[in-house]
C-alpha positions as CSV (number, residue, x, y, z in Angstrom):
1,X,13.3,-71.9,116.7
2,X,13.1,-75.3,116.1
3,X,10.1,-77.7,117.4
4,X,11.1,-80.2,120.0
5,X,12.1,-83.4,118.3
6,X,9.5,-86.4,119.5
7,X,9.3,-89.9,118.2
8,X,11.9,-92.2,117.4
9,X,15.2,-92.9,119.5
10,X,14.0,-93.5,122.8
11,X,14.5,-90.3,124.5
12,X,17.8,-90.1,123.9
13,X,17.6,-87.7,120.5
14,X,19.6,-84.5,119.9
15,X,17.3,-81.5,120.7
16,X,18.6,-78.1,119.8
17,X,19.6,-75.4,122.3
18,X,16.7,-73.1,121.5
19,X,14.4,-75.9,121.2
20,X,15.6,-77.1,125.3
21,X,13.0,-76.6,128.0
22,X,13.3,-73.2,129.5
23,X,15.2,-72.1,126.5
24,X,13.1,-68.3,126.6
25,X,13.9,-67.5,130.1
26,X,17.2,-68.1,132.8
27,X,20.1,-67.8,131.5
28,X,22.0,-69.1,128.7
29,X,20.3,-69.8,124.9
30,X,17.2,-67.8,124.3
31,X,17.2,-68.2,121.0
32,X,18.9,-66.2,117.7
33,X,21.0,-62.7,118.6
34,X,18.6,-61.0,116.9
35,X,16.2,-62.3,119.6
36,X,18.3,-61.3,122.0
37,X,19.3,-58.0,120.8
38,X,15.2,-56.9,120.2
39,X,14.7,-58.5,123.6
40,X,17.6,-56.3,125.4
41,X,16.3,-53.1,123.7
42,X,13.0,-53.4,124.7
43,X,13.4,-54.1,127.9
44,X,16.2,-51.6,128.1
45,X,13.5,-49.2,126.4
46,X,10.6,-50.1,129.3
47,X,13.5,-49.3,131.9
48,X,14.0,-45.7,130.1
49,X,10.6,-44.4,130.1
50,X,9.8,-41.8,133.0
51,X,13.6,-40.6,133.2
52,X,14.7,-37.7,130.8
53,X,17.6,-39.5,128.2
54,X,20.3,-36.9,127.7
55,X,22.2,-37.0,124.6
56,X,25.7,-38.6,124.5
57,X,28.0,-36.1,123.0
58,X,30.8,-38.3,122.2
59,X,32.1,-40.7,119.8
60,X,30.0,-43.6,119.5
61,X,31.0,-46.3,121.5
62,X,33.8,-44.6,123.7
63,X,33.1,-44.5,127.6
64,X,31.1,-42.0,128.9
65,X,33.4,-38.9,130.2
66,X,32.8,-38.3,134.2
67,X,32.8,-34.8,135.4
68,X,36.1,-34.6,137.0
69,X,37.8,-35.2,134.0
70,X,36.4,-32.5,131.4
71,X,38.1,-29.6,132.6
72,X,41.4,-31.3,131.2
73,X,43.6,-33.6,132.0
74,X,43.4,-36.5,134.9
75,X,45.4,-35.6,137.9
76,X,47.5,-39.2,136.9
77,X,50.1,-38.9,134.5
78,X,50.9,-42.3,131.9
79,X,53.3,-44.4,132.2
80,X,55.5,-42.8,129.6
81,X,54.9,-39.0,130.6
82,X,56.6,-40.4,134.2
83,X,59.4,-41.8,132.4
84,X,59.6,-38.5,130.0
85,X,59.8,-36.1,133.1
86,X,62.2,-38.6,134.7
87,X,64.5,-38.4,131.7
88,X,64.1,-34.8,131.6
89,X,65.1,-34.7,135.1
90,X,68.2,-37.1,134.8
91,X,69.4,-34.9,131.7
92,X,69.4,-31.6,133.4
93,X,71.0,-33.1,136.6
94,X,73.6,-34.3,134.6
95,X,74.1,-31.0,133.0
96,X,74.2,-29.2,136.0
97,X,76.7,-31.6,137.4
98,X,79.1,-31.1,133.8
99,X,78.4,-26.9,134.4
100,X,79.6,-27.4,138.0
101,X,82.8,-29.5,137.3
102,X,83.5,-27.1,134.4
103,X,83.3,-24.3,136.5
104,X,85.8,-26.4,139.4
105,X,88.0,-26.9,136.9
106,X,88.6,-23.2,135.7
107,X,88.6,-22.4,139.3
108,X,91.7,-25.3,139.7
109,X,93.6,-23.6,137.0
110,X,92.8,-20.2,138.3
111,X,94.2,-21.0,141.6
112,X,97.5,-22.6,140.3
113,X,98.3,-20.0,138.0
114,X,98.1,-17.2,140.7
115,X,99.9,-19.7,142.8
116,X,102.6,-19.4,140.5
117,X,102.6,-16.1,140.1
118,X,102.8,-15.6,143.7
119,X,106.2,-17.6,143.9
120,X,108.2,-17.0,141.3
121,X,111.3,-19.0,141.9
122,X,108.9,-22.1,141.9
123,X,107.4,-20.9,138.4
124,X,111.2,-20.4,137.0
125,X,111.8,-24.0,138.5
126,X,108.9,-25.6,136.9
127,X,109.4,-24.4,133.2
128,X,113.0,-25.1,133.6
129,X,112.3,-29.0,134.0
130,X,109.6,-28.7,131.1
131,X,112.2,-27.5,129.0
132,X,114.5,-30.6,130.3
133,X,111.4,-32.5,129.1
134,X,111.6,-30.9,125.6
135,X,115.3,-30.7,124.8
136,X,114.5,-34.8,125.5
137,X,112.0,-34.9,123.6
138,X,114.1,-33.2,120.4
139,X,116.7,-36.1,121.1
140,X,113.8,-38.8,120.6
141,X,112.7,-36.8,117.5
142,X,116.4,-36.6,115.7
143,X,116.4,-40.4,116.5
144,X,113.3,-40.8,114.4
145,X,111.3,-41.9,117.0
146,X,107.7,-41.2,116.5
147,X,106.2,-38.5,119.0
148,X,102.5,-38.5,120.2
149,X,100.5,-35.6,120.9
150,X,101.1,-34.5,124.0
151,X,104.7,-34.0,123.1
152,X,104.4,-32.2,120.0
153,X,102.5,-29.9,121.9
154,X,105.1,-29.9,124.4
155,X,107.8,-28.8,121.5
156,X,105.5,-26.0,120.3
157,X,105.4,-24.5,123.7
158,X,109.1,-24.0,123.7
159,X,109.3,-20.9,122.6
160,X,106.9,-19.0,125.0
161,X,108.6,-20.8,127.7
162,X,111.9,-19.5,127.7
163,X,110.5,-16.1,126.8
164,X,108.4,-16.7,130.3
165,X,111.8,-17.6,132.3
166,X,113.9,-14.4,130.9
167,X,110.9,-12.0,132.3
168,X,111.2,-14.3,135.6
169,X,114.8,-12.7,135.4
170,X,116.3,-15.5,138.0
């Protein structure tokens, strides 16, 4: 450290922070980090002596690993392993909600076919206005108007529709 600064100035003369009264003790300066540093481990060293040290066993400078937490994991998940099981959660709901209105839906159709079956002067009614609907739609066709899906499925239909109302028999 440096020697106080006397002489010259009139008292009012830049003394260094090492060189300040009651710069080896309180707090703040105390000289270089090297002073420090041998200081700390010493007294660090004096503070050790009469307990048994153990051995750290992990990487240097990572916290020291509590008992609760070496048989695995901590009982608090992350951030992002809550939004993972949420998202896993959200997706199987979602599946289990398209399963269920899959399943509805064959039921639906299920339920209006044997419905038709069960009546079948209803049936014979119904395919007889689809076929209504077709022999319009060849019209719109010979007219060169061009025809969307829905009624070229409608055209390609007609043939086991007819073959449907002759078993009918009405």
């Amino acid at each position: 450290p440096a020697a106080r600064k006397t002489g010259g100035g009139g008292g009012g003369s830049y003394v260094p922070p090492g060189a300040r009264k009651g710069s080896g003790t309180g707090r703040g300066g105390g000289g270089s980090l090297a002073e420090r540093m041998r200081r700390e481990r010493e007294g660090s060293a004096a503070n050790v002596s009469g307990i048994k040290v153990t051995k750290r066993t992990g990487p240097v400078g990572a916290a020291s690993v509590s008992a609760s937490v070496v048989g695995g994991a901590s009982s608090e998940k992350s951030k992002s392993a809550l939004r993972r099981e949420k998202q896993r959660l959200a997706k199987e709901k979602a599946e289990k909600e398209a399963a269920d209105a899959a399943e509805r839906a064959k039921e639906e159709e299920e339920a209006r076919v044997n419905a038709n079956k069960a009546d079948p002067a209803k049936r014979a009614k119904k395919i007889s206005k689809t076929l209504k609907q077709i022999d319009e739609i060849k019209k719109k066709k010979e007219s060169g108007v061009e025809l969307n899906d829905d009624q070229k499925k409608k055209l390609a239909s007609e043939e086991g529709l007819r073959k449907e109302l002759a078993s009918l028999g009405l």
